[in-house]
TORKOL-4160 file (C-alpha; in steps of 0.2 Angstrom, whole numbers, padded with zeros to 4 digits, m for minus):
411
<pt num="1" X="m0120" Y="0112" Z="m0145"/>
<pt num="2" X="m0109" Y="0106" Z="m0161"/>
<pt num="3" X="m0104" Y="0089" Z="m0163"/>
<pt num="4" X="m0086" Y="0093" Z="m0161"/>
<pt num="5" X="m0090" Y="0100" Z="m0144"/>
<pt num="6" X="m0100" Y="0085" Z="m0139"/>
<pt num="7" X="m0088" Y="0073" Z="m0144"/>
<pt num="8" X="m0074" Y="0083" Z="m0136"/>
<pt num="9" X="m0085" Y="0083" Z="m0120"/>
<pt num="10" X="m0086" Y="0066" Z="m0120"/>
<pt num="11" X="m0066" Y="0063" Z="m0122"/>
<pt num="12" X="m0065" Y="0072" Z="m0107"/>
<pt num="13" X="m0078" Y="0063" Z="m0097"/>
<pt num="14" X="m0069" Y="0045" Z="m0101"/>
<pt num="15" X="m0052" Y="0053" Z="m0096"/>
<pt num="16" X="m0058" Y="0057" Z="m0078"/>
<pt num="17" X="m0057" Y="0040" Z="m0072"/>
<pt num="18" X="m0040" Y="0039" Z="m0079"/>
<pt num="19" X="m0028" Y="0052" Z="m0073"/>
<pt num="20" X="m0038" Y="0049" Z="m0058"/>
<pt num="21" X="m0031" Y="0031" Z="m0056"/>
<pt num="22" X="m0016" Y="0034" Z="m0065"/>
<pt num="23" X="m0012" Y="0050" Z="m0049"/>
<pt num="24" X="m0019" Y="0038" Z="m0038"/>
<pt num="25" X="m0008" Y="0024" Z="m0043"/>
<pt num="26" X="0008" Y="0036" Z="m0045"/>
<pt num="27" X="0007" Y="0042" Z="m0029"/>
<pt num="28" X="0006" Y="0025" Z="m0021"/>
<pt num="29" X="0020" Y="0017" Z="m0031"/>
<pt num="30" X="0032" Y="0033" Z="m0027"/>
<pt num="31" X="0028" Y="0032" Z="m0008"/>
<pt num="32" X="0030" Y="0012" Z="m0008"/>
<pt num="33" X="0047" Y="0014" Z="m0016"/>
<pt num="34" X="0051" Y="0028" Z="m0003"/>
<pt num="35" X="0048" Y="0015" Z="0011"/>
<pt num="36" X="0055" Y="0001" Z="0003"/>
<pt num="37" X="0073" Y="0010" Z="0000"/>
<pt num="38" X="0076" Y="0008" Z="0018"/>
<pt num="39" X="0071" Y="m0012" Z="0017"/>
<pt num="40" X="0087" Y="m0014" Z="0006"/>
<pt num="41" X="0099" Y="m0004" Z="0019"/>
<pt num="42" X="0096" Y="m0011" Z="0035"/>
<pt num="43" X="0114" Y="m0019" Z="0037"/>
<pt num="44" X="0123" Y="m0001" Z="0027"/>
<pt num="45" X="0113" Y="0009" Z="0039"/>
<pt num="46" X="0117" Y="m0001" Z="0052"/>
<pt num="47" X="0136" Y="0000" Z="0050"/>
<pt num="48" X="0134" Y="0019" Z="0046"/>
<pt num="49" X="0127" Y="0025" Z="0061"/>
<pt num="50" X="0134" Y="0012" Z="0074"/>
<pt num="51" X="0120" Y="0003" Z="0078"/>
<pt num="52" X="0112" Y="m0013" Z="0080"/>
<pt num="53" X="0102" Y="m0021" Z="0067"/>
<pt num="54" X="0088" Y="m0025" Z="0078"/>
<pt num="55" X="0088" Y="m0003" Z="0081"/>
<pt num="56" X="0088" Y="m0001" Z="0062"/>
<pt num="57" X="0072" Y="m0013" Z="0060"/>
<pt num="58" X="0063" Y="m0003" Z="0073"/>
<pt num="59" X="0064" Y="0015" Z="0061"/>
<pt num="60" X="0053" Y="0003" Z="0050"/>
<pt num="61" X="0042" Y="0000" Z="0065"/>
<pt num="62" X="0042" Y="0018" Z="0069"/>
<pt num="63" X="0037" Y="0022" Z="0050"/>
<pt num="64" X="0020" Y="0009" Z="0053"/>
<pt num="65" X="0016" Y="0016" Z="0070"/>
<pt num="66" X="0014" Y="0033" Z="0063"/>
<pt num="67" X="0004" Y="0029" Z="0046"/>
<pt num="68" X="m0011" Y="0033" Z="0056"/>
<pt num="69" X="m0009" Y="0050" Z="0061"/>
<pt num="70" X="m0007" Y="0055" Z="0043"/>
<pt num="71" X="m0023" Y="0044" Z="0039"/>
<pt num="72" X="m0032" Y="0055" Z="0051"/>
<pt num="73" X="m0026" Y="0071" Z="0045"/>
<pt num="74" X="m0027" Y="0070" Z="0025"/>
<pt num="75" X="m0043" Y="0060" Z="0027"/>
<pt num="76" X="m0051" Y="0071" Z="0037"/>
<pt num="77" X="m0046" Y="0086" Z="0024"/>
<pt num="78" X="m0051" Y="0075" Z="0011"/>
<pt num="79" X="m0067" Y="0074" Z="0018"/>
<pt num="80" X="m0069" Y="0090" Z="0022"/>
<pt num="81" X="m0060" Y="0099" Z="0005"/>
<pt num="82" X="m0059" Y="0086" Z="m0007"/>
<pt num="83" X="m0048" Y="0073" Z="m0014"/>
<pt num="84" X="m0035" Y="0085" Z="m0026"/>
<pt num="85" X="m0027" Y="0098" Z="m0013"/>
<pt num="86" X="m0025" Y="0085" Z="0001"/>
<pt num="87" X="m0016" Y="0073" Z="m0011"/>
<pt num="88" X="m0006" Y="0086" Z="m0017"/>
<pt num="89" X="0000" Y="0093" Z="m0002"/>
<pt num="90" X="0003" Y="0074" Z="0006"/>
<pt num="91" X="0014" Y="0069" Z="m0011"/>
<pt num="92" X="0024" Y="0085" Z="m0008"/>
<pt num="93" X="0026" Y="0082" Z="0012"/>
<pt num="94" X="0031" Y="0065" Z="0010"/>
<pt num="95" X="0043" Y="0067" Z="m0004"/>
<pt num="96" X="0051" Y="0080" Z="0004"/>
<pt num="97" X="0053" Y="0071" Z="0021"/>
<pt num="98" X="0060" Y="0056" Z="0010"/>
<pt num="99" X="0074" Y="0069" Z="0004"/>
<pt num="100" X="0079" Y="0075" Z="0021"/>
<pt num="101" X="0081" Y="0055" Z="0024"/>
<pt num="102" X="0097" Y="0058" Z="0011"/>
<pt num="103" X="0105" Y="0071" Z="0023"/>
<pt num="104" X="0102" Y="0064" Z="0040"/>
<pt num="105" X="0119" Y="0065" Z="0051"/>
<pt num="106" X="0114" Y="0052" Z="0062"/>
<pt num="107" X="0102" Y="0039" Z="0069"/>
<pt num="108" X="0091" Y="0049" Z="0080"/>
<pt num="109" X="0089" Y="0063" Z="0064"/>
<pt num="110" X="0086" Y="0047" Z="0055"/>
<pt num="111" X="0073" Y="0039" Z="0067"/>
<pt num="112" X="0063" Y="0055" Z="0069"/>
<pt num="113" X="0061" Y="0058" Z="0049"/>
<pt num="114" X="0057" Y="0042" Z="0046"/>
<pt num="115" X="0041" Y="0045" Z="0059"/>
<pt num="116" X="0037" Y="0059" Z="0048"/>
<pt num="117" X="0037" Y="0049" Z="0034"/>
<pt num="118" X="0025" Y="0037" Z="0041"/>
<pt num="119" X="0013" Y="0051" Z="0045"/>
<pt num="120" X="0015" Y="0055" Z="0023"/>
<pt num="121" X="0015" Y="0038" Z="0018"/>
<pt num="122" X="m0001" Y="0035" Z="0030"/>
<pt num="123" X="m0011" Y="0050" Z="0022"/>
<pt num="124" X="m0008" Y="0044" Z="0004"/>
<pt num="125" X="m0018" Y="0027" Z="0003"/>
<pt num="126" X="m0033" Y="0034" Z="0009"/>
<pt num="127" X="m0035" Y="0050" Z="m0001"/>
<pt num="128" X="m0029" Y="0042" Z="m0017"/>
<pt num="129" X="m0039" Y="0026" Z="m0017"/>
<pt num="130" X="m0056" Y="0036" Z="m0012"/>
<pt num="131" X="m0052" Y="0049" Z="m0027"/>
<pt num="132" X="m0046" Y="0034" Z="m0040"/>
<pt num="133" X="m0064" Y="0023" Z="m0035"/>
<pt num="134" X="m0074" Y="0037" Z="m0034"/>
<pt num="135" X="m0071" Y="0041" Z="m0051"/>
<pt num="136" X="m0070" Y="0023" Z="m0057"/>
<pt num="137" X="m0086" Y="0014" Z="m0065"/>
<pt num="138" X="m0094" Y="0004" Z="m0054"/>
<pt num="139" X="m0090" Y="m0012" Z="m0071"/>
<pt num="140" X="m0071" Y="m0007" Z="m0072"/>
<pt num="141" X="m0072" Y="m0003" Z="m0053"/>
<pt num="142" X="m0061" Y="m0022" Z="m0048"/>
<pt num="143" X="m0049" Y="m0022" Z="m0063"/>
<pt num="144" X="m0044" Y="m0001" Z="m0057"/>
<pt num="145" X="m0044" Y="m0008" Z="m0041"/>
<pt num="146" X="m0028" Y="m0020" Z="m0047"/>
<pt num="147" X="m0021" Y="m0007" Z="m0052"/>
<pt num="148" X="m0019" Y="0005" Z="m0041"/>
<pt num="149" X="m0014" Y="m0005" Z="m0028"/>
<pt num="150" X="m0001" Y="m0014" Z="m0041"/>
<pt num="151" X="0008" Y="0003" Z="m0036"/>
<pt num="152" X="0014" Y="m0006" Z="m0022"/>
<pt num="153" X="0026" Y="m0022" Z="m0026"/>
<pt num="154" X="0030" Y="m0008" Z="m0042"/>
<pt num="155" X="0036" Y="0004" Z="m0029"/>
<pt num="156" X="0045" Y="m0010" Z="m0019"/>
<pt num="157" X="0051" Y="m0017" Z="m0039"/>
<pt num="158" X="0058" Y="0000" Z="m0040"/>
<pt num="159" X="0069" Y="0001" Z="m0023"/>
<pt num="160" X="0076" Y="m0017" Z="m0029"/>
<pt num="161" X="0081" Y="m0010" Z="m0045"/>
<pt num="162" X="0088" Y="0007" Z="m0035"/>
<pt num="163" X="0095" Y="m0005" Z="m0023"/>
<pt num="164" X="0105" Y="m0015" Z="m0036"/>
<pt num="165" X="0110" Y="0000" Z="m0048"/>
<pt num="166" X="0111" Y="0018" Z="m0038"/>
<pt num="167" X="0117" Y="0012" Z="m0021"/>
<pt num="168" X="0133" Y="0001" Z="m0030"/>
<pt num="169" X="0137" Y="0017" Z="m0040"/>
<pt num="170" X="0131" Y="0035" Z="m0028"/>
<pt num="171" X="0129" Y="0027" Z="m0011"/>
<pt num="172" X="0117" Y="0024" Z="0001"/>
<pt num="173" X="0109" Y="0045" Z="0003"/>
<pt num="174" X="0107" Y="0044" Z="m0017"/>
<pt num="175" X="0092" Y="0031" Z="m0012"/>
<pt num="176" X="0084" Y="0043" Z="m0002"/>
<pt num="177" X="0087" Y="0057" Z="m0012"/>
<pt num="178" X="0079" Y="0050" Z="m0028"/>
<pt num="179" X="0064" Y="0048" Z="m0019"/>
<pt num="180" X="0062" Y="0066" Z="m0017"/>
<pt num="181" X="0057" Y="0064" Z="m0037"/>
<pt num="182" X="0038" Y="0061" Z="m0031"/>
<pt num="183" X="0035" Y="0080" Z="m0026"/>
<pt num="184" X="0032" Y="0084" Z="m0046"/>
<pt num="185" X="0016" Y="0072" Z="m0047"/>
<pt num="186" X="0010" Y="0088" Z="m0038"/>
<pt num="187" X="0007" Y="0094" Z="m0055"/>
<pt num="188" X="m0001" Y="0082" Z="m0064"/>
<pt num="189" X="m0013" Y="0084" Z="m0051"/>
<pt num="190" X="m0016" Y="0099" Z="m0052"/>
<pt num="191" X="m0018" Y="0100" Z="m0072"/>
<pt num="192" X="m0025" Y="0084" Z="m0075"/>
<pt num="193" X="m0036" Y="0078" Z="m0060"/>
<pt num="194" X="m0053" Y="0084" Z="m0056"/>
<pt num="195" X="m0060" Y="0083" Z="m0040"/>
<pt num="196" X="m0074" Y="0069" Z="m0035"/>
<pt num="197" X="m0089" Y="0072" Z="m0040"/>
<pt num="198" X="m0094" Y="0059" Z="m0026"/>
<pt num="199" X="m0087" Y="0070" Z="m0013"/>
<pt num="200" X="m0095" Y="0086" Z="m0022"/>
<pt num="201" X="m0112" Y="0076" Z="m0020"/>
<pt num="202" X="m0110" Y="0068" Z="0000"/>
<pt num="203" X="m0099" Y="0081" Z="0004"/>
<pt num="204" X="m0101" Y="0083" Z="0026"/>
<pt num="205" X="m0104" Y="0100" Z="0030"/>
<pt num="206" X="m0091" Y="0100" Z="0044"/>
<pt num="207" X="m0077" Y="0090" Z="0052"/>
<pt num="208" X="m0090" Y="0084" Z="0068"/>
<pt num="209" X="m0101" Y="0081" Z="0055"/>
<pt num="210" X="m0086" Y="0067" Z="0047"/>
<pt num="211" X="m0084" Y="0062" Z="0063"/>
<pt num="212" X="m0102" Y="0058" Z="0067"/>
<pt num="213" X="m0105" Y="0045" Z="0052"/>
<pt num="214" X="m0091" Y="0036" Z="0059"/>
<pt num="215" X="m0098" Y="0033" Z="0076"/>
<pt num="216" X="m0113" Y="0028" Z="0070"/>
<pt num="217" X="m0105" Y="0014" Z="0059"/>
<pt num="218" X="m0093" Y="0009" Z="0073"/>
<pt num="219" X="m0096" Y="m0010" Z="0071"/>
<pt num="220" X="m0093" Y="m0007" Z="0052"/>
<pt num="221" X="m0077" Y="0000" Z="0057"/>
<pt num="222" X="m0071" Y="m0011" Z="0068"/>
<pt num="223" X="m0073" Y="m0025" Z="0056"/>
<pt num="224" X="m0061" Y="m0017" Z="0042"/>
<pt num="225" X="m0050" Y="m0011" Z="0055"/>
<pt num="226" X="m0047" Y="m0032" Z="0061"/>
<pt num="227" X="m0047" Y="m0037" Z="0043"/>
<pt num="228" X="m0035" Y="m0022" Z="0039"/>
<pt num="229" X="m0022" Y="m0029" Z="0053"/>
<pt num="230" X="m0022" Y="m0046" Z="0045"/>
<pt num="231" X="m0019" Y="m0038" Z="0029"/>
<pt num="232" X="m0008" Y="m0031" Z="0036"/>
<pt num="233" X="0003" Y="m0044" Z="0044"/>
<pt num="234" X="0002" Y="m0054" Z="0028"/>
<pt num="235" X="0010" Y="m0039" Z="0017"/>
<pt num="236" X="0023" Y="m0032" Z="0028"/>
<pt num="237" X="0025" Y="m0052" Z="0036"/>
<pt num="238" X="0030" Y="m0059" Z="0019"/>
<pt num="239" X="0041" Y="m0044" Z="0013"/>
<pt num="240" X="0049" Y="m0032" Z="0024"/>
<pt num="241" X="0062" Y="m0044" Z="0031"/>
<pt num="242" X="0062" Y="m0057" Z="0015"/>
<pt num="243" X="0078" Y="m0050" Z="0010"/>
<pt num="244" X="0088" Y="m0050" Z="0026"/>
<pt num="245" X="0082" Y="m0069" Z="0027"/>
<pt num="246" X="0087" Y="m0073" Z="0011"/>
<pt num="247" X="0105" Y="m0066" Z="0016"/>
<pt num="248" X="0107" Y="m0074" Z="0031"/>
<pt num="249" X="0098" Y="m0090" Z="0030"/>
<pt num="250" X="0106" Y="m0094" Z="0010"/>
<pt num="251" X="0119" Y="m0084" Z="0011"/>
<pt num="252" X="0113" Y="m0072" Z="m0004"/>
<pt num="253" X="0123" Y="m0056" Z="m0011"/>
<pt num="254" X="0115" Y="m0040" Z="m0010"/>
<pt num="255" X="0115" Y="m0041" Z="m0031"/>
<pt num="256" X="0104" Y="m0060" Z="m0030"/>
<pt num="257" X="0094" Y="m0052" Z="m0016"/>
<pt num="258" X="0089" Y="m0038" Z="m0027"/>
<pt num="259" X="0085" Y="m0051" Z="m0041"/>
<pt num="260" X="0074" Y="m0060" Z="m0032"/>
<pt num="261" X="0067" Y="m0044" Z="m0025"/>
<pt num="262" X="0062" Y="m0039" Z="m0043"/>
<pt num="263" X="0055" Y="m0057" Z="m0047"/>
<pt num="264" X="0043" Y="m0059" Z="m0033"/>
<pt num="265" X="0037" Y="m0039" Z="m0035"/>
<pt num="266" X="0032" Y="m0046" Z="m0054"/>
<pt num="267" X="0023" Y="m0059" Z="m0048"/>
<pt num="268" X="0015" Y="m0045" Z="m0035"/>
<pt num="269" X="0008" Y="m0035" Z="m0052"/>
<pt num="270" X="0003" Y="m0049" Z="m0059"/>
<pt num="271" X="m0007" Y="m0055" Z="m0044"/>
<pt num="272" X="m0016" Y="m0036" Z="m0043"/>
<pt num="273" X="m0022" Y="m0037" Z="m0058"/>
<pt num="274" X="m0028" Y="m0057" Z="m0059"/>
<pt num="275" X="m0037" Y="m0056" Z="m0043"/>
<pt num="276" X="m0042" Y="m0039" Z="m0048"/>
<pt num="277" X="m0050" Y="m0042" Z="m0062"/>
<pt num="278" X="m0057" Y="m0058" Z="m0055"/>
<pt num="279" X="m0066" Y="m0051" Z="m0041"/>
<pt num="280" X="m0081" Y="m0043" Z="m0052"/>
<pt num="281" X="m0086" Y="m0060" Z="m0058"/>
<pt num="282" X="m0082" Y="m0069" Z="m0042"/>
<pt num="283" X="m0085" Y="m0056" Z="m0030"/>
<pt num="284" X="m0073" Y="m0047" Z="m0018"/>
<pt num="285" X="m0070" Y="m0059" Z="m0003"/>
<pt num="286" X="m0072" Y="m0075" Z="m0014"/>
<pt num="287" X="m0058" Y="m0069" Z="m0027"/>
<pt num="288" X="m0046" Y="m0063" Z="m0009"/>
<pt num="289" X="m0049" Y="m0081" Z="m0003"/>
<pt num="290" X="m0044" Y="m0090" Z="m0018"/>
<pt num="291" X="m0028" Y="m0079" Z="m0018"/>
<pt num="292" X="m0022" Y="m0083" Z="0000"/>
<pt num="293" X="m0026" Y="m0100" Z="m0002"/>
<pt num="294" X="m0014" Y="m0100" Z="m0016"/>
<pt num="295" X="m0001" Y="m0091" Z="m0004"/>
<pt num="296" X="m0004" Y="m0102" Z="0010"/>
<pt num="297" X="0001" Y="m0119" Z="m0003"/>
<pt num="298" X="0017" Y="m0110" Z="m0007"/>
<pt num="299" X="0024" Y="m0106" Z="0014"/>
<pt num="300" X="0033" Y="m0123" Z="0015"/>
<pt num="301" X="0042" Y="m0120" Z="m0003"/>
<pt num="302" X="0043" Y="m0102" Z="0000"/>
<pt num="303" X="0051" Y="m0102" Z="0021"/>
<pt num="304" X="0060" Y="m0120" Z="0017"/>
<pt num="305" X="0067" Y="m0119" Z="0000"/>
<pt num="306" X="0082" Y="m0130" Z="m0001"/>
<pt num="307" X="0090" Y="m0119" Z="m0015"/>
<pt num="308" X="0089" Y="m0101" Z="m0020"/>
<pt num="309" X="0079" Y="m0107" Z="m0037"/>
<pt num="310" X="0065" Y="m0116" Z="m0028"/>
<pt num="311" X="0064" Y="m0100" Z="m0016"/>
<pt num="312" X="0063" Y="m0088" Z="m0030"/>
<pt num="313" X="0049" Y="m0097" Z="m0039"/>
<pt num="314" X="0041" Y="m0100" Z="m0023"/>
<pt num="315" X="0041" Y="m0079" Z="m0017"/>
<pt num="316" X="0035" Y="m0076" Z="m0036"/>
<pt num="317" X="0020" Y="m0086" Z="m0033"/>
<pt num="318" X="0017" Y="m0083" Z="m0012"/>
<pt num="319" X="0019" Y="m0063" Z="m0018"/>
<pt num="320" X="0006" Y="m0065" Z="m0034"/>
<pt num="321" X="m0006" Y="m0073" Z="m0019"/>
<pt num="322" X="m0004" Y="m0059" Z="m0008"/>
<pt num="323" X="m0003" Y="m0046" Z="m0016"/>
<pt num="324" X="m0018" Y="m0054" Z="m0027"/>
<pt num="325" X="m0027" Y="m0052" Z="m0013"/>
<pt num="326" X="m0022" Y="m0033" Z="m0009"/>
<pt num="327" X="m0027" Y="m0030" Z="m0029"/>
<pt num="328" X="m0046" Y="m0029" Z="m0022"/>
<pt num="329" X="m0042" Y="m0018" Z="m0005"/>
<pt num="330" X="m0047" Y="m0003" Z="m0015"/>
<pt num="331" X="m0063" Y="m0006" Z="m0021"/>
<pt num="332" X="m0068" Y="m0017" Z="m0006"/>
<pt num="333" X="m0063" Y="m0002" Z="0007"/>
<pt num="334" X="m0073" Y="0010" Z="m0003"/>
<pt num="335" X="m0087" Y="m0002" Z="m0008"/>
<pt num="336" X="m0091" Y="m0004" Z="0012"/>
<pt num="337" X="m0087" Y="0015" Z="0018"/>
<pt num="338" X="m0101" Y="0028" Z="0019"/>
<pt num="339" X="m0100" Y="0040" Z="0007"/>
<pt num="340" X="m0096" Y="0054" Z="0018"/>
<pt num="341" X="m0082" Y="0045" Z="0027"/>
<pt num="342" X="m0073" Y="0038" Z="0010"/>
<pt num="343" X="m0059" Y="0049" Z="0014"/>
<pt num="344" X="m0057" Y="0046" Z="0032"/>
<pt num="345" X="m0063" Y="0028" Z="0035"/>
<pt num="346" X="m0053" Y="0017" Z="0025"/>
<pt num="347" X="m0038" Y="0026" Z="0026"/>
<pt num="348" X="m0041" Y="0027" Z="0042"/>
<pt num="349" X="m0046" Y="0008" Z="0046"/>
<pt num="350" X="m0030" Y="0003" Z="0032"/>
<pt num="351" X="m0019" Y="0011" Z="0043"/>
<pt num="352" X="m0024" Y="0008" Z="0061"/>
<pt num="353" X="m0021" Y="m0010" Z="0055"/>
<pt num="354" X="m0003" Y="m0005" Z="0050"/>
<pt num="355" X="m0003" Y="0004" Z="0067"/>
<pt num="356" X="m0008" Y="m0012" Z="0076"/>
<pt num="357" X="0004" Y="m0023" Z="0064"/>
<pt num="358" X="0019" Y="m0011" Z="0066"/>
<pt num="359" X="0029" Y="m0024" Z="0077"/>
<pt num="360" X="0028" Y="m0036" Z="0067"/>
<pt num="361" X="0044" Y="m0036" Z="0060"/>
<pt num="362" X="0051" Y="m0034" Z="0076"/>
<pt num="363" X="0042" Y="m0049" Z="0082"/>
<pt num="364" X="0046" Y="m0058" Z="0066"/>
<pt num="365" X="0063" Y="m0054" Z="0071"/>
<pt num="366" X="0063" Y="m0062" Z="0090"/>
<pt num="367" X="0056" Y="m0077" Z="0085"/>
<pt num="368" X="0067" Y="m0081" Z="0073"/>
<pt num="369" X="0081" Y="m0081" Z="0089"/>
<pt num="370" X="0072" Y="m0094" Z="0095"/>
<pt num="371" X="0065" Y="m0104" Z="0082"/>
<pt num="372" X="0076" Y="m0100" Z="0065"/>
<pt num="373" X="0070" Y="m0089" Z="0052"/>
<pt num="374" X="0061" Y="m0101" Z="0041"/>
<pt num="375" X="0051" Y="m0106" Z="0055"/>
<pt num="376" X="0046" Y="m0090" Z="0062"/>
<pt num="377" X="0042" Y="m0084" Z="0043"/>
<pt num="378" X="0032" Y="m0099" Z="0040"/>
<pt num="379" X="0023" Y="m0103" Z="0057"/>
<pt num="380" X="0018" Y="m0086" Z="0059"/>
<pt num="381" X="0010" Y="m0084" Z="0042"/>
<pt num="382" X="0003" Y="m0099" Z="0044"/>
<pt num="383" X="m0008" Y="m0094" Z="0057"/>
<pt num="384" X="m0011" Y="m0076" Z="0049"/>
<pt num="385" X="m0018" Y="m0081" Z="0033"/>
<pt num="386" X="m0032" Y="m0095" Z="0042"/>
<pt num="387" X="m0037" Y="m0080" Z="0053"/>
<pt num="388" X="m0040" Y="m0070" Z="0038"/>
<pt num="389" X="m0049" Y="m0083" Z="0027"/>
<pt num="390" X="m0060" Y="m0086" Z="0042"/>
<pt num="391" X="m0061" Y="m0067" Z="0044"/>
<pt num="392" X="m0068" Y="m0064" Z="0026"/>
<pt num="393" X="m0081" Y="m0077" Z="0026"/>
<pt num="394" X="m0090" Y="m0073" Z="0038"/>
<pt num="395" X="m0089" Y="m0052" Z="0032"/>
<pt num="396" X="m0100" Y="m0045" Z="0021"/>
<pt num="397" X="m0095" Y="m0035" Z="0004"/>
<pt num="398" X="m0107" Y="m0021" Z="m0007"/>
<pt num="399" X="m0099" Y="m0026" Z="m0024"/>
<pt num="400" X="m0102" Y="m0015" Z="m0038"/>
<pt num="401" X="m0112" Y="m0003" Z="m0026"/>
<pt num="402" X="m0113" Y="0016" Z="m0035"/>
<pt num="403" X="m0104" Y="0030" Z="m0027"/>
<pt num="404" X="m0111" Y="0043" Z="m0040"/>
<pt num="405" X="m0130" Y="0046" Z="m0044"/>
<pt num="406" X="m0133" Y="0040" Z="m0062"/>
<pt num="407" X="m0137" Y="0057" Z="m0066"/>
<pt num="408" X="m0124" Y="0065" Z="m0063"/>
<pt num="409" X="m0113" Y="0052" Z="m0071"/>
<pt num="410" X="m0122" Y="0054" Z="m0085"/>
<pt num="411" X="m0117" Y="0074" Z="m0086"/>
């Protein structure tokens, strides 16, 4: 073989990890933005299909409740066929769905399709981070970790900036219908990304076969399904209705709401990479502690604020903490899953914990009726994050485990 060959060879063989992430990461970033959209037009929804606010909060729940189905169904393909064809038919599903959002007539149109694009958005985590860490070097395996889930607050970034510019100028549908954009990452996919070599080397002759491995690690499972829901609650707890307090308990525009929005979602990136990164030195549950320690310092200043500056530097620093500790999800999920259920499991544990979480803005919602926003915000995180800490230290992580025998990484 000539030199040139084996050279090119090896440019190829670096690149895999790359387009893997970078799909992986796409994908997640174009499906948070398509969730997020509708975080910005509760009250305009509201007012446009003559209904309650509390009616329009519940299509968000509805959107939670149904993540699991879709991480059951692309996991279980993803474990069965591989990684490329199931993420390419779950970015096309779920950007379509996100279109039809643009069109819907009226409320119950509206409700059912956001369903649907739970059951997308629930399919798309699973498949994407199993494909990005599965091709990952176990060294590089924390910092890619950050990144892909850095997808997220860039997504939710992305529906502040959509939120502030497209909505003023096209209207509310516009929103929806730029998130239809996502179905064309269906061809990087397919050009760019290879399929697993993990799942071509574990690969589970059949679905029951899937199914089996799962059972036998049901402990296992349980546990990432608990530490999932608390994840869960301290994401969607701290963000989904942070903007409806800020307008109603500081009187913020839509335009300063949006501002903030893309404030706190910088310091969300920032936070996945850090703690990232910083979870291959200090380990995975370590570096997620030290990161919602530094969220749990910032509630008072971030719920009790006296002006809109100390809240805004406040969110930028509660999201870098949380989302810090969402940077090391990806590699901690796939680090403790079996190797023939890295599809399915944590997908599948990631979103039964949305599924059990799903009322929490609801909830978050009726308790601030009884106890004012900032107090529901604040008092319920409280308690969420010391469950979680105590949740993580007493779990157990596979840091730097290999997914890929060392010969076939070296071919």
């Amino acid at each position: 073989m000539s030199d040139q060959k084996l050279a090119l060879d090896a440019t190829v063989q670096r690149s895999r990890p790359w387009h893997a992430v970078t799909a992986s990461f796409l994908g997640w970033m174009l499906d948070a933005f398509d969730f997020f959209v509708l975080v910005f037009l509760v009250d305009t929804l509201a007012a446009q299909f003559h209904v309650t606010k509390t009616e329009m909060v519940f299509t968000i729940t509805a959107t939670l409740a149904m993540r699991p189905v879709g991480a059951v169904i692309f996991g279980l393909l993803a474990d069965r066929y591989g990684r490329r064809r199931p993420l390419m038919a779950n970015v096309v599903f779920f950007s379509v769905v996100e279109l039809f959002c643009g069109f819907a007539p009226n409320y119950t149109v509206f409700l059912i399709l956001r369903a649907l694009y739970g059951i997308g958005m629930g399919g798309e985590w699973g498949v994407g981070a199993s494909l990005a860490m599965e091709a990952a070097p176990p060294k590089w395996r924390g910092i890619l970790s950050g990144i892909l889930q850095s997808g997220y607050p860039l997504g939710y970034l992305l529906a502040a900036l959509a939120a502030r510019f497209i909505e003023p100028a096209f209207g509310w549908r516009a929103m929806f219908w730029v998130g239809g954009a996502p179905a064309l990452l269906a061809l990087y996919i397919r050009s760019k990304v290879q399929e697993s070599e993990a799942w071509k080397q574990h690969r589970a002759p059949t679905t029951r076969a899937i199914l089996a491995v799962v059972k036998q690690n049901w402990k296992a499972a349980l546990y990432l399904v608990l530490m999932m829901t608390l994840m869960m609650f301290l994401s969607h707890g701290t963000q989904d209705l942070y903007p409806d307090f800020l307008k109603s308990t500081h009187g913020a525009s839509t335009q300063t709401v949006s501002y903030i929005a893309i404030l706190y979602n910088i310091g969300a990136v920032i936070g996945t990479l850090v703690f990232g990164h910083l979870s291959e030195s200090f380990g995975r549950r370590r570096s997620m502690i030290f990161a919602l320690l530094l969220s749990l310092a910032t509630i008072p200043a971030w719920a009790f604020g006296g002006t809109l500056l100390i809240i805004a530097v406040a969110a930028f620093i509660m999201q870098a903490g949380v989302q810090g500790a969402w940077g090391v999800i990806p590699a901690h999920l796939n680090e403790l899953s079996p190797d023939q259920t890295r599809g399915l499991l944590p997908g599948l544990a990631y979103q039964l914990g949305i599924l059990i979480a799903a009322p929490i803005n609801s909830i978050e919602y009726a308790l601030r009726g009884r106890f004012g926003y900032s107090w529901a915000l604040a008092g319920f995180e409280t308690i969420n994050i010391a469950l979680l800490i105590v949740v993580l230290a007493l779990g157990k992580e596979r840091k730097g485990r290999e997914f890929v025998s060392a010969q076939v990484r070296r071919n």
